[in-house]
C-alpha positions in Angstrom: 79.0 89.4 116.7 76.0 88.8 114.5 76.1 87.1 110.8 75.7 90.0 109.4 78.4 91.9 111.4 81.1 88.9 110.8 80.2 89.9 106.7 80.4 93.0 107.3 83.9 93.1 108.7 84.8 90.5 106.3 83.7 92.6 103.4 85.4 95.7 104.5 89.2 93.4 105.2 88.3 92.3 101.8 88.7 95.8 100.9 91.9 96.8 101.9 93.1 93.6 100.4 91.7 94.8 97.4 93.1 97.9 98.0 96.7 96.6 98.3 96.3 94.5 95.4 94.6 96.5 92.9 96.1 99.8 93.8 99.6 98.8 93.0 98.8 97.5 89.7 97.3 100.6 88.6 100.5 102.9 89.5 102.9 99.5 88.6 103.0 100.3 84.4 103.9 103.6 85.0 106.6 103.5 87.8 107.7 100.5 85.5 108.4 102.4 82.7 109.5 105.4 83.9 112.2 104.1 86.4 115.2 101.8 85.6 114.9 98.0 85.9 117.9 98.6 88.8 116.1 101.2 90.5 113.0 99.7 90.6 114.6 96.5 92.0 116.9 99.3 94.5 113.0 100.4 95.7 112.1 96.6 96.2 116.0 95.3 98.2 115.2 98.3 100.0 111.7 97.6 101.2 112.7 94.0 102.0 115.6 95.3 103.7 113.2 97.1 106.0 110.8 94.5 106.6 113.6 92.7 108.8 113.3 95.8 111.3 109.5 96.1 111.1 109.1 92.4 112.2 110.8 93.4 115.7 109.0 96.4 115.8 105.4 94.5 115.5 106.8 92.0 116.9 103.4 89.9 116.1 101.0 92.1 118.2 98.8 92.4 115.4 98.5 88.9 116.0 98.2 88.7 119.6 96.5 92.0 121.0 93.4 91.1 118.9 92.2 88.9 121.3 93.1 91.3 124.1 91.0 93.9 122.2 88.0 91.5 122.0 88.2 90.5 125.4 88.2 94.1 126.9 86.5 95.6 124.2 83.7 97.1 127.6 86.3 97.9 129.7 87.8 101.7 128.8 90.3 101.1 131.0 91.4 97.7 130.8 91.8 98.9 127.0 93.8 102.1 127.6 96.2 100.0 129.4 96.5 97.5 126.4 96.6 100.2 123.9 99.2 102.3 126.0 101.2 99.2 127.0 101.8 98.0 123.1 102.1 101.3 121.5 104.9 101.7 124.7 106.5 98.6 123.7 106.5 99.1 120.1 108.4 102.4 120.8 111.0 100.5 122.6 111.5 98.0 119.8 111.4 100.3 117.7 114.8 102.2 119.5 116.2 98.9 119.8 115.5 98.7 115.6 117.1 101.7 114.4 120.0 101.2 116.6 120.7 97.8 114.7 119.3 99.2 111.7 122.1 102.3 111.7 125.0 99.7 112.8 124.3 97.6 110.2 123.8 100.0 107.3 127.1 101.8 108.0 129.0 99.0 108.7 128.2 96.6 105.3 129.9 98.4 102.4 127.1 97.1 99.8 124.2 98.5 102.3 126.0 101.7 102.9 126.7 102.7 99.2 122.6 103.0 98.4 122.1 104.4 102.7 119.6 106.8 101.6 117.1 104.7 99.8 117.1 102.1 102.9 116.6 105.0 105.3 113.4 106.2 103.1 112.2 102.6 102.8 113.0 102.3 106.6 110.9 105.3 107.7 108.2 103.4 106.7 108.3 101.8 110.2 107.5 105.4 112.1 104.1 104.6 111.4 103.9 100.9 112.8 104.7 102.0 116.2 101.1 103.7 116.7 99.5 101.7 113.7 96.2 100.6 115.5 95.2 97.8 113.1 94.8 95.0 115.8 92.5 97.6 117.9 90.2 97.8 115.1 90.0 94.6 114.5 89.5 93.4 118.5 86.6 95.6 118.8 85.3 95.0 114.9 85.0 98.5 113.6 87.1 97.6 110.4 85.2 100.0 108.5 86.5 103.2 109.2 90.0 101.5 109.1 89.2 99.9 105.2 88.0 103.6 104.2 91.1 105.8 105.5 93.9 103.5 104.3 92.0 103.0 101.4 91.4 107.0 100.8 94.7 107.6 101.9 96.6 105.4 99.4 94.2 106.9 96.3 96.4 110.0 97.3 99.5 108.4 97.1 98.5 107.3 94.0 97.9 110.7 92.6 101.2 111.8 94.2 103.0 108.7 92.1 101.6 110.0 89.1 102.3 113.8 89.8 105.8 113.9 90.9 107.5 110.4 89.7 108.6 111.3 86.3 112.1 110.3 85.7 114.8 108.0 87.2 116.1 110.5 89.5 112.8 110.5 91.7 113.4 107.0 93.0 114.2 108.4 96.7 110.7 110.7 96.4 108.3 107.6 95.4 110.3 105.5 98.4 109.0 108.4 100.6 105.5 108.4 99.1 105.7 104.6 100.4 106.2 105.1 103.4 104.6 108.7 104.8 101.7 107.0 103.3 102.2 104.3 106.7 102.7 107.0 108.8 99.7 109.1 107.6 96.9 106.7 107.7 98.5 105.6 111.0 98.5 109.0 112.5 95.1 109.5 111.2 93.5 106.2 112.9 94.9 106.4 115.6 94.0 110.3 116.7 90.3 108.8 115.8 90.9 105.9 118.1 91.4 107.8 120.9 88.7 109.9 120.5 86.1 107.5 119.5 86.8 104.6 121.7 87.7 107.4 124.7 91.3 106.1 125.4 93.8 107.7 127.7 97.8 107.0 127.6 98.7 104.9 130.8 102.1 104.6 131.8 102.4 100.8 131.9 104.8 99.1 134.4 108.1 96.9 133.6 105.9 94.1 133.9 103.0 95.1 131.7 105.8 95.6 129.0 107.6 92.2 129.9 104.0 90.3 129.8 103.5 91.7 126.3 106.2 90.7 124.7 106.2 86.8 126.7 102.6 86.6 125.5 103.5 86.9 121.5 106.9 85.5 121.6 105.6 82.0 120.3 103.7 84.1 117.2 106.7 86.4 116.7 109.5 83.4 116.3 106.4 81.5 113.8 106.3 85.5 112.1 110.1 85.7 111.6 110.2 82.3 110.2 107.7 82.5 107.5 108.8 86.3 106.7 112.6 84.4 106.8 111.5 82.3 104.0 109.9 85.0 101.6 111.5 88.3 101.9 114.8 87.5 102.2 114.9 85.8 98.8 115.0 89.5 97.4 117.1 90.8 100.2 119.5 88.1 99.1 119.5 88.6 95.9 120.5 92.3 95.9 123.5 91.6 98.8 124.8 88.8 96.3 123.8 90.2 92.9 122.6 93.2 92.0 119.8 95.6 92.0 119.1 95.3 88.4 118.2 91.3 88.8 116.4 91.9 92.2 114.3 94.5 89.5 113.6 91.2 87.5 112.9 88.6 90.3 110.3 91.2 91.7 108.5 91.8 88.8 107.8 88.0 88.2 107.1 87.7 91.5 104.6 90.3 91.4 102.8 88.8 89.1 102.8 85.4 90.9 101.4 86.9 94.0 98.8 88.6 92.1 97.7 85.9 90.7 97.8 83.7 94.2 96.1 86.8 96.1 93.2 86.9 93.5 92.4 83.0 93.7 93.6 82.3 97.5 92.4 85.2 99.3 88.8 85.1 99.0 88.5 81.4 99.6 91.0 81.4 102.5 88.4 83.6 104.1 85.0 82.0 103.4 87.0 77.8 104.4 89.2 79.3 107.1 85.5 79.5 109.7 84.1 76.3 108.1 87.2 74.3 108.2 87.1 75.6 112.1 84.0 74.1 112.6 84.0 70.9 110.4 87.4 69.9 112.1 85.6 71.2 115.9 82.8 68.9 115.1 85.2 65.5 114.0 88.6 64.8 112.2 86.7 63.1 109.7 84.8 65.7 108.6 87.3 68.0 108.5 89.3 66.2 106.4 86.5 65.9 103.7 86.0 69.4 103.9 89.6 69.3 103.0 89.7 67.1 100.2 86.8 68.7 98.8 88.5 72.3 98.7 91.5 71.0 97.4 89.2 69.7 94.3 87.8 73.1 93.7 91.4 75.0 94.4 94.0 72.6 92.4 92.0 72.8 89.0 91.8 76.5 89.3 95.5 77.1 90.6 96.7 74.5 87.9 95.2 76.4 85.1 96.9 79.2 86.4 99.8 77.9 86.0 99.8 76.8 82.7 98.2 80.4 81.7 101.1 81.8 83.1 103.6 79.4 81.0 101.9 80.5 77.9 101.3 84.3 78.4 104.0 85.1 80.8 105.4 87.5 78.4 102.6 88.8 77.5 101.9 89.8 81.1 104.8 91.5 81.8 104.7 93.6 79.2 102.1 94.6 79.8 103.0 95.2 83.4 106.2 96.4 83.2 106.7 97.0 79.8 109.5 95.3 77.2 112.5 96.0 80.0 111.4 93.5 81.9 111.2 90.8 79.5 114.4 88.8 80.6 112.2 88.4 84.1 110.6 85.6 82.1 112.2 82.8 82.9 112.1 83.3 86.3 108.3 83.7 85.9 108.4 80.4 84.1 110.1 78.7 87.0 107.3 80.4 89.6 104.4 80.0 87.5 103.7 76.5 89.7 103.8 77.9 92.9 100.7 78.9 93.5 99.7 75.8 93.4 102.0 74.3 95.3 101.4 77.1 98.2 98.0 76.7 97.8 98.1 72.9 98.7 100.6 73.9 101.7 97.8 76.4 102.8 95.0 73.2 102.7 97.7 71.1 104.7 98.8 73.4 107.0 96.7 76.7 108.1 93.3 74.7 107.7 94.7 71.0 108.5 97.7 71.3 110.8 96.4 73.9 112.9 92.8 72.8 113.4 94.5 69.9 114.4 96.4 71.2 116.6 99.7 70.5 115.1 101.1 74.2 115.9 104.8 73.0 116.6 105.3 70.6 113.9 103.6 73.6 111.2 106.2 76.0 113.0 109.0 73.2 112.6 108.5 72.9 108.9 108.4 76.2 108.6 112.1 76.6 110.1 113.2 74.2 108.1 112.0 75.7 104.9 113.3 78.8 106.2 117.1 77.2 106.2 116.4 75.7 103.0 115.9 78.8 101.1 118.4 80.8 102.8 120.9 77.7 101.7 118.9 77.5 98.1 119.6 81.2 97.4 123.4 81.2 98.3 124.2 78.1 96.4 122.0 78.9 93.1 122.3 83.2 92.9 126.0 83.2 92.3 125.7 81.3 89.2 121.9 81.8 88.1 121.2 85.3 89.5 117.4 86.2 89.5 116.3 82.5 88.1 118.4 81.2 90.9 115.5 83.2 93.3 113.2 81.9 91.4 114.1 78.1 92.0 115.3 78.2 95.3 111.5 80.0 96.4 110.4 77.2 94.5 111.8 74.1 95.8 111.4 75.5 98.9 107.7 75.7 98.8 107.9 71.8 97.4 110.3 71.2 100.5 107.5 72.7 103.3 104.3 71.3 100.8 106.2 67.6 100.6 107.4 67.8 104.5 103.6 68.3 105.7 102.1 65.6 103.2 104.8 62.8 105.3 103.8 64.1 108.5 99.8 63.4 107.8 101.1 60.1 106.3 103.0 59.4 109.4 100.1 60.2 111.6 98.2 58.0 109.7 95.8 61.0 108.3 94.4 60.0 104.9 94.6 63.3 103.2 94.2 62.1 100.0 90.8 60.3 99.4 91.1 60.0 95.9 87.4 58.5 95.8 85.4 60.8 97.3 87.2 63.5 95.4 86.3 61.6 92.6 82.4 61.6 93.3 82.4 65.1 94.3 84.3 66.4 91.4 81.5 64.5 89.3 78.8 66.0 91.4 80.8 69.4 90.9 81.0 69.5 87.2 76.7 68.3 86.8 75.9 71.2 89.1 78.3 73.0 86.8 76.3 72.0 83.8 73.0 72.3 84.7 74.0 76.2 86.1 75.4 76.7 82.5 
């Protein structure tokens, strides 16, 4: 792919980012205001409750068919097979989902009691059995996938603003969530198969069995990571209540906001540079490294400290008065951008451009057990803020663990010199733009 192409698809992911950030925010106020704190935290335990099933279901392909896409992109029929093959499996795992799913639900009083609201939030994973994401982005034709889900989710948005109106039409904006999914993965895929002229192919036991062997290694390093972050809300609704999960994921909106705004723009312009700087020596890659981290910490600090000062300012204006009391878990958060931010430097552009896959996946799991064993020692006494410190320390647990292991391997990380030069360098370059 050209320069201009790799921008161009960049751009348009960009979108939908944008999309899924921005979007929200404009409908957040309202649905804020014109639901309760506990059903607008029932809408988010629900949600995370699903996101358990929809792991399995993915089960990582939109990780690991990409490059199968990319490969095959010439070949109609090589990519038929792959298409039919995943969307096949993904059906399968998606029986094997709702089976557990059902069991589960009816069997725990506390999930039972609210059964309607998780089987909404649930349906949400109809539309990630055909949802053709990865097939977009293996042959690079983003663009008609950025402008449907984007389109798409301006109606749902219109449909929020139409028929939410009061407390009692918490199920219907749950099903707005999710037969949004389903449309705009209907939608893509009917133009997938038409466009890129694919036919359904039964595939055999073993194509099935080779597709799920083939992302096993990215699905265990998905459910890991995903263990680590959504089930701090899940958590907090199975040993609390829905009205502090309402609190914790209101803060924690707000956090991500502000660590999607900063992080996701220069995640994507480092991640291909740090590719290349650490291809071309572990040297340079490392003071490509330290040199991001002197742009990123100052920015993520500052942040911080904005969101120490105004944090209640923010969420009223968010989420209105209500949600005050979220503040101090806000308080407690308002650091961990920063220290995620680090952990990002350290471990998706160092560890794995150095090939350290197993030990990132390690400190992952062991983060993972941390905050499962933070949030049942610290909710029963300090609800919502309890959430907020046990996400915390965990991300000072993973951030701290990866710093020893470059220390251990004898990887300078921090070269407080050079940093110091190209800060200097940075701010006169600064001051002669100005």
């Amino acid at each position: 792919m050209s320069i201009r192409g790799h921008f161009s698809q960049g751009f348009t992911l960009s979108l939908i980012q944008f999309s899924n950030l921005v979007l929200p925010f404009i409908s957040l106020p309202y649905i804020a205001r014109v639901l309760s704190t506990s059903d607008y935290g029932l809408i988010n335990f629900s949600q995370a409750y699903a996101v358990y099933f929809m792991l399995l279901i993915n089960y990582a392909f939109d990780l690991s068919a990409v490059r199968h896409v990319a490969v095959n992109s010439e070949n109609p029929k090589k990519l038929s097979s792959i298409v039919s093959t995943i969307f096949t499996t993904k059906s399968l795992l998606f029986i094997l989902s709702t089976a557990l799913f059902l069991g589960i639900t009816f069997s725990v009083p506390i999930l039972r009691a609210d059964y309607p609201y998780h089987v909404m939030a649930y349906a949400v994973n109809l539309g990630y059995i055909i949802y053709p994401n990865w097939l977009f982005q293996g042959l690079s034709r983003v663009t008609v996938m950025s402008i449907t889900v984007l389109s798409i989710r301006i109606i749902s948005l219109a449909l929020i603003f139409i028929f939410i109106n009061s407390p009692d039409d918490t199920l219907l904006l749950l099903s707005i969530y999710s037969f949004t999914n389903i449309a705009i993965a209907i939608l893509l895929t009917i133009y997938a198969f038409v466009k890129f002229k694919i036919t359904y192919l039964f595939p055999t036991f073993n194509d099935i069995q080779e597709s799920l062997k083939d992302g096993f290694a990215l699905f265990l390093s998905t459910i890991t990571i995903n263990l680590y972050t959504t089930s701090n809300t899940f958590l907090l609704g199975v040993l609390a209540s829905t009205y502090y999960v309402g609190l914790f994921t209101s803060a924690l909106k707000i956090i991500q906001a502000v660590q999607m705004l900063i992080m996701t723009p220069i995640n994507q312009v480092l991640f291909p540079l740090m590719s290349k700087a650490f291809h071309e020596s572990q040297e340079g890659g490392m003071l490509l490294l330290n040199k991001a981290m002197v742009v990123i910490v100052p920015i993520l600090l500052t942040a911080a400290v904005g969101m120490l000062l105004f944090g209640d300012l923010a969420i009223s204006i968010v989420f209105g008065p209500q949600f005050l009391p979220a503040l101090p878990a806000l308080q407690i958060m308002a650091f961990a951008p920063l220290i995620i931010g680090i952990s990002n430097l350290l471990g998706i552009h160092g560890m794995l451009n150095l090939k350290m896959d197993k030990v990132f996946f390690y400190i992952t799991l062991v983060g993972a057990v941390f905050c499962v064993s933070f949030n049942i020692l610290f909710i029963p006494y300090l609800n919502e803020v309890g959430t907020a410190l046990a996400w915390f320390l965990t991300e000072v647990v993973i951030t701290t663990s990866m710093i020893l292991v470059f220390y251990k391997k004898r990887i300078p990380i921090f070269k407080f010199g050079e940093m110091k030069i190209f800060a200097a360098e940075l701010l006169r370059k600064v001051h002669i733009y100005v």
